[in-house]
N, CA and C atoms as an extended XYZ file, in Angstrom:
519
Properties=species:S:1:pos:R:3:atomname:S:1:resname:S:1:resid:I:1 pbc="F F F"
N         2.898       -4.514      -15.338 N   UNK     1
C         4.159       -5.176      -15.208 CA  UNK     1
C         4.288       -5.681      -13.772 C   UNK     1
N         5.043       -6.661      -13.810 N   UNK     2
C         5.425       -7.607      -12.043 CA  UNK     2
C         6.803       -7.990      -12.216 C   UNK     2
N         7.688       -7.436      -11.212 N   UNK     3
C         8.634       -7.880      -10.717 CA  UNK     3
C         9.069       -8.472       -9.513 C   UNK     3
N         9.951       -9.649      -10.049 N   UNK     4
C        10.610      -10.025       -8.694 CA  UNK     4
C        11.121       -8.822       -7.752 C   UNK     4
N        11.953       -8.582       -6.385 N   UNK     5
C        12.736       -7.856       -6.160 CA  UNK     5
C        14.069       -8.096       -6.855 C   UNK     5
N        14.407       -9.704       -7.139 N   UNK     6
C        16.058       -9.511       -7.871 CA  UNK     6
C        15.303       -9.023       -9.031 C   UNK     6
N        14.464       -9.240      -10.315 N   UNK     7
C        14.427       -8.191      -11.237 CA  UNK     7
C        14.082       -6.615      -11.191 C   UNK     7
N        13.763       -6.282      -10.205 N   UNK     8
C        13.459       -4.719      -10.207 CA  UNK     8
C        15.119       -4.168       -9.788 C   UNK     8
N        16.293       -5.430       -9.041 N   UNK     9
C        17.126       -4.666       -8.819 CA  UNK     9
C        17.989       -4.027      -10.071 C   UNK     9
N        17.576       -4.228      -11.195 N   UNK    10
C        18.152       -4.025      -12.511 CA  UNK    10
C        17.869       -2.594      -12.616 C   UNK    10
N        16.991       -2.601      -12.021 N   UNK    11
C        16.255       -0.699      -12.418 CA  UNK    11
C        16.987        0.116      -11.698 C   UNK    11
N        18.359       -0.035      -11.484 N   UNK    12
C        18.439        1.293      -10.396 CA  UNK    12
C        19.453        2.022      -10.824 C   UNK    12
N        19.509        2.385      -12.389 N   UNK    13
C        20.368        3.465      -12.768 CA  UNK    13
C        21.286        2.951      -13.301 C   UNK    13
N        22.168        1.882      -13.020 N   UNK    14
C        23.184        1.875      -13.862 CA  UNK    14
C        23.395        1.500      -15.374 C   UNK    14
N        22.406        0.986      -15.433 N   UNK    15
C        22.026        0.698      -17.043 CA  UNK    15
C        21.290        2.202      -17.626 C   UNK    15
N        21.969        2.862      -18.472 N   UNK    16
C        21.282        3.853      -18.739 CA  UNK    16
C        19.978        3.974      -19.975 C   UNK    16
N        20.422        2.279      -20.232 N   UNK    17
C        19.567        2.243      -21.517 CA  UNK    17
C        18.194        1.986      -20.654 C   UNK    17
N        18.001        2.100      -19.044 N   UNK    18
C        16.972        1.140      -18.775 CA  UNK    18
C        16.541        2.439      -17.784 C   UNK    18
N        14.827        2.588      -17.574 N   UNK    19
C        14.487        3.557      -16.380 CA  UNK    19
C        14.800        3.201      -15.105 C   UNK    19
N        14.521        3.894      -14.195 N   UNK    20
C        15.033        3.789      -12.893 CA  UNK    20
C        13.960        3.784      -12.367 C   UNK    20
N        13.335        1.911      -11.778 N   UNK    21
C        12.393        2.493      -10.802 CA  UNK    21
C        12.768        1.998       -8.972 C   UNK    21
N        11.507        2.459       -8.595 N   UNK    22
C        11.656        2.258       -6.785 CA  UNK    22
C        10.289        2.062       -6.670 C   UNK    22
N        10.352        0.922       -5.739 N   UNK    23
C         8.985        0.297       -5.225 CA  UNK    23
C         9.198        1.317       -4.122 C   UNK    23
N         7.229        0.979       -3.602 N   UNK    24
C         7.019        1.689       -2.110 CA  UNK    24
C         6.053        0.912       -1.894 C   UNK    24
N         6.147       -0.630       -0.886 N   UNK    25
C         4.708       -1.081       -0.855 CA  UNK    25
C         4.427       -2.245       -1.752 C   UNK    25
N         5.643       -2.194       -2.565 N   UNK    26
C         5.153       -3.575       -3.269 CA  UNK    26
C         4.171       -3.192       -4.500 C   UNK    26
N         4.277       -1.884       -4.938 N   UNK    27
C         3.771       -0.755       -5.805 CA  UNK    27
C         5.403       -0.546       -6.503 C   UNK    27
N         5.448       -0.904       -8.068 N   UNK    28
C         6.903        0.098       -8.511 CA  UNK    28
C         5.875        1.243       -9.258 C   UNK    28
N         7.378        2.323       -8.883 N   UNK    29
C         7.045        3.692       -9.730 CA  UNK    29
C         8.511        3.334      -10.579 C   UNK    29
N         8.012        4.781      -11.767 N   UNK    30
C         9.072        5.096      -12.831 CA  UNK    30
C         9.548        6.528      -12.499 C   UNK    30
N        10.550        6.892      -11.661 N   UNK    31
C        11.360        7.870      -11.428 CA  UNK    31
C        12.399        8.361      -12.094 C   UNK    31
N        12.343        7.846      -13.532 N   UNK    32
C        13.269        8.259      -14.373 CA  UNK    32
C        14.005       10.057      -14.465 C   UNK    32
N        12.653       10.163      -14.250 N   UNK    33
C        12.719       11.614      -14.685 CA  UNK    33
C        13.451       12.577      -13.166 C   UNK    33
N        13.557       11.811      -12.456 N   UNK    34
C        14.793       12.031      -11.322 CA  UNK    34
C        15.844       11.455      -11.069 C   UNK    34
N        16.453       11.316      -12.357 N   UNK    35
C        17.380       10.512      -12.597 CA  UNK    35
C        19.109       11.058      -11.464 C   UNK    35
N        18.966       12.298      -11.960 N   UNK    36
C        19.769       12.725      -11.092 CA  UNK    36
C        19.812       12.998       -9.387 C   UNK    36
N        18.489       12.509       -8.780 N   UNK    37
C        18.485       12.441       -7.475 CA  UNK    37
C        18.335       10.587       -7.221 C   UNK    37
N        18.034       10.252       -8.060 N   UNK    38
C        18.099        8.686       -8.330 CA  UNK    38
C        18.547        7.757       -8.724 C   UNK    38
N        19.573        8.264       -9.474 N   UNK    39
C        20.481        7.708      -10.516 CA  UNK    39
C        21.519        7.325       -9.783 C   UNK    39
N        22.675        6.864      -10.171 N   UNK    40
C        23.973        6.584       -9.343 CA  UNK    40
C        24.810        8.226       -9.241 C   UNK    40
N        25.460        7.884       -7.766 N   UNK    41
C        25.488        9.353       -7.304 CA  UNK    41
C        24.599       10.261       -6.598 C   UNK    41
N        23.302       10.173       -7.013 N   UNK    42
C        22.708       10.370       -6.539 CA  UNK    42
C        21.828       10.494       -5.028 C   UNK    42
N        21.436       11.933       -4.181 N   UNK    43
C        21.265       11.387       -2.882 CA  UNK    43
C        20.251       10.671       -2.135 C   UNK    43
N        19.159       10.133       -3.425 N   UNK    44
C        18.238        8.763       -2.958 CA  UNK    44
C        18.750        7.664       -4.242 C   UNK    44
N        19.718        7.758       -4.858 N   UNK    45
C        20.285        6.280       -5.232 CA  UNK    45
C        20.012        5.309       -4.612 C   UNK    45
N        20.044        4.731       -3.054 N   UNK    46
C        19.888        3.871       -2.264 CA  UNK    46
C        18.425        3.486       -2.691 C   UNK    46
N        17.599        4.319       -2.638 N   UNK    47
C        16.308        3.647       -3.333 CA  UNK    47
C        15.627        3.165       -4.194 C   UNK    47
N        16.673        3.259       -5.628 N   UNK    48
C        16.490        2.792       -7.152 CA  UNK    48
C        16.730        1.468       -7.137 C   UNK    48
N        15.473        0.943       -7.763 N   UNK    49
C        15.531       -0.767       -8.143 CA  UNK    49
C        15.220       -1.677       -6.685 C   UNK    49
N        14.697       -1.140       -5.686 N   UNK    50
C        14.057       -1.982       -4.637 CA  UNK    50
C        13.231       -1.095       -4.283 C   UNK    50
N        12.532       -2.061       -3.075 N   UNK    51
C        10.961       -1.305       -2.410 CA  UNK    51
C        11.642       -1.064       -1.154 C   UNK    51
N        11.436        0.128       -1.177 N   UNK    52
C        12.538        0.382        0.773 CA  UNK    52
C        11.106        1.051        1.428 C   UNK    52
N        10.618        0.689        1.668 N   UNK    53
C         9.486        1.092        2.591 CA  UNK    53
C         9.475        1.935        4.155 C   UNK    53
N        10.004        0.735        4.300 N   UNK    54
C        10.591        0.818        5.686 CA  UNK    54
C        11.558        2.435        5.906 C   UNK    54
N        12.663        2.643        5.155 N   UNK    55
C        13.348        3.317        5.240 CA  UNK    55
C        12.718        5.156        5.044 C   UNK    55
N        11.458        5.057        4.194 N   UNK    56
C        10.879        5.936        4.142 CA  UNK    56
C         9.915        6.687        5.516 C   UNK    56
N        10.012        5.149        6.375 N   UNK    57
C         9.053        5.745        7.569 CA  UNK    57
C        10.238        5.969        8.957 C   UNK    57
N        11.424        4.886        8.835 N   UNK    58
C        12.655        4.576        9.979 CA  UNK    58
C        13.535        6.495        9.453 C   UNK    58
N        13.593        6.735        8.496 N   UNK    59
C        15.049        7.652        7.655 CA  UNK    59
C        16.274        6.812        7.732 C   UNK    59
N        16.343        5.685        8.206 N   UNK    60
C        17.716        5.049        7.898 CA  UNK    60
C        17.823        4.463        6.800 C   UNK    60
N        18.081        5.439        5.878 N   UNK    61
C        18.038        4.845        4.107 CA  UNK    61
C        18.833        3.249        3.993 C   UNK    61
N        20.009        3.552        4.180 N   UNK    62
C        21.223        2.951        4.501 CA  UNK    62
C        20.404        1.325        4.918 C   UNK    62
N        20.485        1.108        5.932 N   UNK    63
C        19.802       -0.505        6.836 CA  UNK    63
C        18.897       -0.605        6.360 C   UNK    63
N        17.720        0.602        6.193 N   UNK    64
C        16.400       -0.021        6.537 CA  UNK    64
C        15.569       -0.153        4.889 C   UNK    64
N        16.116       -0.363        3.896 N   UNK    65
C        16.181       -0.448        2.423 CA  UNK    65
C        15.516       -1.112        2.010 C   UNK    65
N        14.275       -1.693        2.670 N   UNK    66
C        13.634       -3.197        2.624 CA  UNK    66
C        12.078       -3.319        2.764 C   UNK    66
N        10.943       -3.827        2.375 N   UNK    67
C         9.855       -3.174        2.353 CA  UNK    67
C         8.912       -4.362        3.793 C   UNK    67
N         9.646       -4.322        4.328 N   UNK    68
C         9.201       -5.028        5.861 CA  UNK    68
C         8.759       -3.579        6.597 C   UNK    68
N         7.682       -3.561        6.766 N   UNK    69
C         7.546       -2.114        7.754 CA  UNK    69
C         6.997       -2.710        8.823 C   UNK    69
N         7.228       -4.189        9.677 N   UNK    70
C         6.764       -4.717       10.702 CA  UNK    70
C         7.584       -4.198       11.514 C   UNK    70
N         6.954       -3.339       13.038 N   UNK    71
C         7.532       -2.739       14.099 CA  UNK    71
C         8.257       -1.092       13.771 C   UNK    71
N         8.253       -0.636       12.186 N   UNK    72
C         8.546        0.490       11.833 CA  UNK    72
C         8.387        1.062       12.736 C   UNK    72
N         6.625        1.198       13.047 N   UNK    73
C         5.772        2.304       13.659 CA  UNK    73
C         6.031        2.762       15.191 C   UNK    73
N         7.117        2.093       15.580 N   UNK    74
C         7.432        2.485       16.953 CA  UNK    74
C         9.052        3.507       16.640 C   UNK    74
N         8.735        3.810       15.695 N   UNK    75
C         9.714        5.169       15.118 CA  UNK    75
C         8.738        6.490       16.015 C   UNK    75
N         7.335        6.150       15.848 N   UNK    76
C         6.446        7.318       16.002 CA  UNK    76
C         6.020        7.135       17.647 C   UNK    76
N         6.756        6.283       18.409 N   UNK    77
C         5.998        5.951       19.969 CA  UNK    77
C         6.778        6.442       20.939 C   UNK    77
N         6.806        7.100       21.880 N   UNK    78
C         7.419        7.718       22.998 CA  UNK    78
C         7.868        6.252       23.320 C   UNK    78
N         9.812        6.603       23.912 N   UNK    79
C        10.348        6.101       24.450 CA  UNK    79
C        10.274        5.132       25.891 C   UNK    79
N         8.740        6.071       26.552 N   UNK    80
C         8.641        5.525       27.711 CA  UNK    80
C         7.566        4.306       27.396 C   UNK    80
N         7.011        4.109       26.069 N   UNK    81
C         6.203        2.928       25.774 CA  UNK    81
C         7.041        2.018       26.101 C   UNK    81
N         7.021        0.852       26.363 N   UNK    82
C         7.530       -0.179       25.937 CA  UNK    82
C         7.456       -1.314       24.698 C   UNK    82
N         8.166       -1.222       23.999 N   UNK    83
C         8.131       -2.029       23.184 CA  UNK    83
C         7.999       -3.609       22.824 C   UNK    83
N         7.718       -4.019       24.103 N   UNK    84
C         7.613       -5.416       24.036 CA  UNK    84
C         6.623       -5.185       25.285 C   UNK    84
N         5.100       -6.338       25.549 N   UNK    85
C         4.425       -6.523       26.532 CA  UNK    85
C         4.997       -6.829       27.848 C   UNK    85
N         4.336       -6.275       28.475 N   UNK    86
C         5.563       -6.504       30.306 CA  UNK    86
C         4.431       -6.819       31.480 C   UNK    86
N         5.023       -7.721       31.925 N   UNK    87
C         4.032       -8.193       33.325 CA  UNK    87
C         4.599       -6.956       34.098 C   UNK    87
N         3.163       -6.968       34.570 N   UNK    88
C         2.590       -6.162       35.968 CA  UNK    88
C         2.490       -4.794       35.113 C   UNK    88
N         1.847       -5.086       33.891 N   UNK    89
C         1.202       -3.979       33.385 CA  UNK    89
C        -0.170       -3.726       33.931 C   UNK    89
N        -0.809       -2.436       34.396 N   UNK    90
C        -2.445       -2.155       34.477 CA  UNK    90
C        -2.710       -3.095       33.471 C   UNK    90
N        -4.402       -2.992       33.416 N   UNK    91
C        -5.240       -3.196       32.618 CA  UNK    91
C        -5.377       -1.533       31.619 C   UNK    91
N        -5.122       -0.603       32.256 N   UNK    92
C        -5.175        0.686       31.852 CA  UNK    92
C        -4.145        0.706       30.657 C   UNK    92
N        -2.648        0.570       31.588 N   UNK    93
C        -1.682        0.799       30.799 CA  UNK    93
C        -1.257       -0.355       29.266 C   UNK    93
N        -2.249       -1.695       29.563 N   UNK    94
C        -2.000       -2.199       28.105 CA  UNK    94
C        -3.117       -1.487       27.295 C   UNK    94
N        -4.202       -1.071       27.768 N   UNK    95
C        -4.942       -0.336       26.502 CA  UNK    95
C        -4.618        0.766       26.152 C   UNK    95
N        -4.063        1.607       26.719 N   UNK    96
C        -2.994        2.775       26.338 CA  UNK    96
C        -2.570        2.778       25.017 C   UNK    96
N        -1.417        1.636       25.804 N   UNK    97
C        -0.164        0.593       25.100 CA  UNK    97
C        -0.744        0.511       23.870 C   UNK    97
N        -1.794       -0.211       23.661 N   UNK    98
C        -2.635       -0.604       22.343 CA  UNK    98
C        -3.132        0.630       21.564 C   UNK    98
N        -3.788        1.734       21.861 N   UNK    99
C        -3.954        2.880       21.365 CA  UNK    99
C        -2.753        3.422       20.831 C   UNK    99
N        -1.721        3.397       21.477 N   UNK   100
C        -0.892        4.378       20.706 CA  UNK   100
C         0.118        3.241       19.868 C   UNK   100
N         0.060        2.264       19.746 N   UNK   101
C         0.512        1.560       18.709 CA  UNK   101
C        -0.545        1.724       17.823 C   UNK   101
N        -1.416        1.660       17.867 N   UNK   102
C        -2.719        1.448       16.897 CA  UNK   102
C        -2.280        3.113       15.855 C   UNK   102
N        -2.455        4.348       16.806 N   UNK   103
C        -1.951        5.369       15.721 CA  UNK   103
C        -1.019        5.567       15.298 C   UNK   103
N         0.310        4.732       16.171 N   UNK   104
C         1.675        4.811       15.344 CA  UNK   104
C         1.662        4.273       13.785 C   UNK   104
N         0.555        2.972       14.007 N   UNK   105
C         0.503        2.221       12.591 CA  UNK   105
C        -0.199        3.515       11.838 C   UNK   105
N        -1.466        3.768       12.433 N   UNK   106
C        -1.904        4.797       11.014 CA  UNK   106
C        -1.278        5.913       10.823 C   UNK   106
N        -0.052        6.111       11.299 N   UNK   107
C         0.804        7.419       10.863 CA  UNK   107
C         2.077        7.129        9.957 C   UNK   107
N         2.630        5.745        9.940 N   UNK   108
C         3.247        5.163        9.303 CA  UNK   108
C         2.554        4.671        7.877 C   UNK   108
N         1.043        4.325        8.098 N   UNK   109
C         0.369        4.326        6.446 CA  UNK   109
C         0.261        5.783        5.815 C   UNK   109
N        -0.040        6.307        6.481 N   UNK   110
C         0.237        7.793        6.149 CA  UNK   110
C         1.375        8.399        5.523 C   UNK   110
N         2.218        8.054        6.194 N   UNK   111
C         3.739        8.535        5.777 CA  UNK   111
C         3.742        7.626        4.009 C   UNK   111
N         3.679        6.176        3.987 N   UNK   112
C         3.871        5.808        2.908 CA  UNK   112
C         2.452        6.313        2.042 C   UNK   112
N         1.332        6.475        2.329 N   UNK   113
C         0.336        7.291        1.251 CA  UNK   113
C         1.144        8.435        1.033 C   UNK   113
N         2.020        9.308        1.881 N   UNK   114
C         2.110       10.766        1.523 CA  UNK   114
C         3.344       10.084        0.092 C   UNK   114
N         4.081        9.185        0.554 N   UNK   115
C         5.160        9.040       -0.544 CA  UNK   115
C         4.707        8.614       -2.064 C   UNK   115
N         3.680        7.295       -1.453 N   UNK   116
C         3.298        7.101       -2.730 CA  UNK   116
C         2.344        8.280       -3.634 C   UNK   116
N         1.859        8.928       -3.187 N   UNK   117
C         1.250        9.836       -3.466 CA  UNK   117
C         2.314       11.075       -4.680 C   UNK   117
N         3.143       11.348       -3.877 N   UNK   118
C         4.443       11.993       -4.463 CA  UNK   118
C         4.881       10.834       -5.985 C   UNK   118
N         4.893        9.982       -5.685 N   UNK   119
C         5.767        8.879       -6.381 CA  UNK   119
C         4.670        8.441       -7.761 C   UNK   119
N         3.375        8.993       -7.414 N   UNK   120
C         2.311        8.736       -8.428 CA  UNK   120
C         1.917        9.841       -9.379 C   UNK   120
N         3.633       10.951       -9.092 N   UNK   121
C         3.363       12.398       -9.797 CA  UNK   121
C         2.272       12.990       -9.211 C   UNK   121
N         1.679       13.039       -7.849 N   UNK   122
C         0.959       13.588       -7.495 CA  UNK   122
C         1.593       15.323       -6.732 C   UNK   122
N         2.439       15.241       -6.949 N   UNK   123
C         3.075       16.282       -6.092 CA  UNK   123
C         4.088       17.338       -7.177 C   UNK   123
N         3.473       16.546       -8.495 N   UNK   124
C         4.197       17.473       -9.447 CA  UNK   124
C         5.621       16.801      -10.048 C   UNK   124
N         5.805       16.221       -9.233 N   UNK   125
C         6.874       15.368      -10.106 CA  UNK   125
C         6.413       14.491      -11.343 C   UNK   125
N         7.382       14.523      -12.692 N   UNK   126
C         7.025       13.520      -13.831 CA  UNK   126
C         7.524       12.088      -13.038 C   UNK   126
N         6.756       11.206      -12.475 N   UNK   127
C         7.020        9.924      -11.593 CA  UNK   127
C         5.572        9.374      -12.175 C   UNK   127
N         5.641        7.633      -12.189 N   UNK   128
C         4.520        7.690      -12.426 CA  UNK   128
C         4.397        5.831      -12.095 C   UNK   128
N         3.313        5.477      -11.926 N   UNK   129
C         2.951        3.892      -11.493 CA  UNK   129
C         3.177        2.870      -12.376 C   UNK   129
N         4.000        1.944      -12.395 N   UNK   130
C         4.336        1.041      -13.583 CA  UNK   130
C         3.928       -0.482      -13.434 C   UNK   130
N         3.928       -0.794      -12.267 N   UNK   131
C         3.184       -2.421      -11.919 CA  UNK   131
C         3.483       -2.397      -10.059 C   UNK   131
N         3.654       -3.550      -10.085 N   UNK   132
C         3.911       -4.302       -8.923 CA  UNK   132
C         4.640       -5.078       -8.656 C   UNK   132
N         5.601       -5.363       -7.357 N   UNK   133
C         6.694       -6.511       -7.133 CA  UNK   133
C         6.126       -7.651       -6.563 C   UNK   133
N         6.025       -8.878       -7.610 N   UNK   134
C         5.712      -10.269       -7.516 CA  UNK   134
C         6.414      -10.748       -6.297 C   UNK   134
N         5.913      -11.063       -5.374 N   UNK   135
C         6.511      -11.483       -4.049 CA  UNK   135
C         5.655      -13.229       -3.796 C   UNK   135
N         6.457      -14.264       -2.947 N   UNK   136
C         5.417      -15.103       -2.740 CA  UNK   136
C         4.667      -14.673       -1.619 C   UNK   136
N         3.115      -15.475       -1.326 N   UNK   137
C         2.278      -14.903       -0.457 CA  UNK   137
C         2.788      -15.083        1.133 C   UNK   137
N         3.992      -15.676        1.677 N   UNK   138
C         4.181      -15.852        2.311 CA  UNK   138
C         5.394      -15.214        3.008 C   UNK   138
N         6.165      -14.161        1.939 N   UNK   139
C         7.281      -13.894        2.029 CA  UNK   139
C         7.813      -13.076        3.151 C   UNK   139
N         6.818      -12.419        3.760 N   UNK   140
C         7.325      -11.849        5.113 CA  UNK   140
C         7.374      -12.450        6.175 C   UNK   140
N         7.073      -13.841        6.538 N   UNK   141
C         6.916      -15.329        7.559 CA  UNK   141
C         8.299      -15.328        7.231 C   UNK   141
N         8.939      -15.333        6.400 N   UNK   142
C        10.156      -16.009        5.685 CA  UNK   142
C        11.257      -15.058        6.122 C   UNK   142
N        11.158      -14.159        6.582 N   UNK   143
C        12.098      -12.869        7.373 CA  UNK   143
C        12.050      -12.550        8.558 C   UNK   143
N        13.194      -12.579        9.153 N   UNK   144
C        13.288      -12.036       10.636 CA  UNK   144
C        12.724      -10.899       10.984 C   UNK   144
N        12.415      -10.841       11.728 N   UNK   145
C        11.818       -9.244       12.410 CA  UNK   145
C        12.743       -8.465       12.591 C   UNK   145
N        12.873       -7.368       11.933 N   UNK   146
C        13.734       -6.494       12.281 CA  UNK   146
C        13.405       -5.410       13.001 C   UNK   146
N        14.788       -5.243       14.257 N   UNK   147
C        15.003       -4.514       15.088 CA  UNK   147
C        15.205       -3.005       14.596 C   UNK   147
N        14.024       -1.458       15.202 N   UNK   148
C        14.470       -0.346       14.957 CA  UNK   148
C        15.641       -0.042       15.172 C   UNK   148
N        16.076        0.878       13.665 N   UNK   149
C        17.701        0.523       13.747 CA  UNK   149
C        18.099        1.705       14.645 C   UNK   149
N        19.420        2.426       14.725 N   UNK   150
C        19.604        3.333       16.061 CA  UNK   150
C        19.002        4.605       15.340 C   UNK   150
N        19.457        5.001       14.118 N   UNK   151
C        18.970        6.457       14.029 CA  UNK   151
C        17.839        6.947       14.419 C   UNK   151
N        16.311        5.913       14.348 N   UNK   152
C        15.219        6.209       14.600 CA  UNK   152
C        14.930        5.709       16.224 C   UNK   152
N        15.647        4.973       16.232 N   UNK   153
C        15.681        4.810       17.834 CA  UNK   153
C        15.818        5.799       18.990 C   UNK   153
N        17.089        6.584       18.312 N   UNK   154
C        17.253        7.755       19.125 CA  UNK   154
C        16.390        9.179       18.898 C   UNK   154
N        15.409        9.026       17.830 N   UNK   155
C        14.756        9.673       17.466 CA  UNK   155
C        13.219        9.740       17.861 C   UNK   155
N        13.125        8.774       18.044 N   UNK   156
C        11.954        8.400       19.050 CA  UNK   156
C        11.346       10.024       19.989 C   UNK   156
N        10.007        9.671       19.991 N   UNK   157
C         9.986       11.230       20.855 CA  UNK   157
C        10.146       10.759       22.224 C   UNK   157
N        10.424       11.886       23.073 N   UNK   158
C        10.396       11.589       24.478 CA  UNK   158
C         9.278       11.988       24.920 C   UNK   158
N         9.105       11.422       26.274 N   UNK   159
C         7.544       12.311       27.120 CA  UNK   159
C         8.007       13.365       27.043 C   UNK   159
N         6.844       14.066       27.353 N   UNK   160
C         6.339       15.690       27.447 CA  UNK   160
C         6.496       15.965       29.309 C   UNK   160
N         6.049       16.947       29.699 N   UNK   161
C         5.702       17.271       31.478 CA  UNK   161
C         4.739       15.562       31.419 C   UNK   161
N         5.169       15.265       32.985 N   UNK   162
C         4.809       14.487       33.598 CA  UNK   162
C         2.330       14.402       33.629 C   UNK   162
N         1.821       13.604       32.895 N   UNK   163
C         0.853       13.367       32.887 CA  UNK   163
C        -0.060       14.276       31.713 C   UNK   163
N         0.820       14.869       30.649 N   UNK   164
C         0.382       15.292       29.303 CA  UNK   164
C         1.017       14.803       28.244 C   UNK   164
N         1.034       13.520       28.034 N   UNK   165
C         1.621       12.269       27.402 CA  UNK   165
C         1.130       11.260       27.423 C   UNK   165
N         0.920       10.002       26.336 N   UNK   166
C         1.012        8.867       26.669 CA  UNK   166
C         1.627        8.366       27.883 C   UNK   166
N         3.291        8.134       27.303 N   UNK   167
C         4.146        8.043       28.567 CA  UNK   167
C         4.189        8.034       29.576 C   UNK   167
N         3.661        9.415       30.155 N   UNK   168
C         3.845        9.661       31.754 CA  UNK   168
C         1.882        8.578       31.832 C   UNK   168
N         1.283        8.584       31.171 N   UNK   169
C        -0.170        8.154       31.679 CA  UNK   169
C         0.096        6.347       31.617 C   UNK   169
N         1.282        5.771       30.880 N   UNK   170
C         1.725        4.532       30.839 CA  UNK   170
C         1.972        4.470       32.250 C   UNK   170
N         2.934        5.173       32.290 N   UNK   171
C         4.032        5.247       33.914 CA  UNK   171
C         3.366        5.404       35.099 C   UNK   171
N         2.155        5.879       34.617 N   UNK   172
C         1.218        6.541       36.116 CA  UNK   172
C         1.093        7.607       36.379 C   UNK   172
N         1.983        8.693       35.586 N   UNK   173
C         1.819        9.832       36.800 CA  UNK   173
C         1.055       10.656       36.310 C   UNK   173
């Protein structure tokens, strides 16, 4: 099966004659069988009948409901990174820079393998893989970049002691 996102938004519980699914990835599952943590009322309702990707790696269910996970991964980057390239960086401190974005991304694929994984009844839940959301090939060009929203912002880790960190080895010391 392939859905648009406006047709998968049909799946999200309020029709009871209809299952409840949730993309992750542009992957839908059938979460029926968590109807009551999924269903309306429910305390992942927010995730029935769209692909919230994003929100699975940010925790801001709420905003981040949307399967753009471009810039997610600086959920997982010490505060003292900078998030945007900056003159009168070392040569040191942009390859740093580049390393620890590089594992923020593979901890953020991670996070969505651990979900989809869960979401594929792998974790014991009756959940199970039903198709994919038909998107055009271009459709993330077609969206603004979105800004980490505050919850994960402030969540961000901080450096550690001065020179047992990324951070402090960005900063110099």
């Amino acid at each position: 099966m392939s859905l648009t996102d406006a047709e998968l938004l049909s799946y999200d519980g309020t029709d009871p004659a209809k299952p409840i699914y949730v993309a992750l990835n542009g992957t839908i599952y059938d979460v029926t069988a968590g109807r009551h943590v999924y269903g309306p009322g429910g305390s992942y309702h927010v995730f029935a009948g769209k692909d919230s990707a994003r929100a699975f790696i940010t925790g801001c269910f709420a905003e981040d409901a949307v399967p753009d996970l471009r810039g997610a991964e600086w959920t997982y980057i010490s505060v003292d990174i900078p998030d945007m390239d900056t003159k009168g960086v070392t040569p040191e401190q942009k390859k740093l820079r580049e390393q620890v974005v590089r594992l923020a991304k593979q901890k953020a694929h991670d996070t969505i393998a651990g979900w989809a994984s869960m979401f594929k009844g792998e974790g014991g839940k009756d959940y199970f893989e039903v198709g994919t959301v038909k998107r055009e090939p271009d459709w993330l060009e077609k969206q603004p970049v979105r800004k980490l929203c505050d919850q994960a912002q402030k969540s961000r880790p901080k450096s550690k002691k001065a020179g047992t960190d990324a951070g402090a080895a960005y900063r110099g010391n």
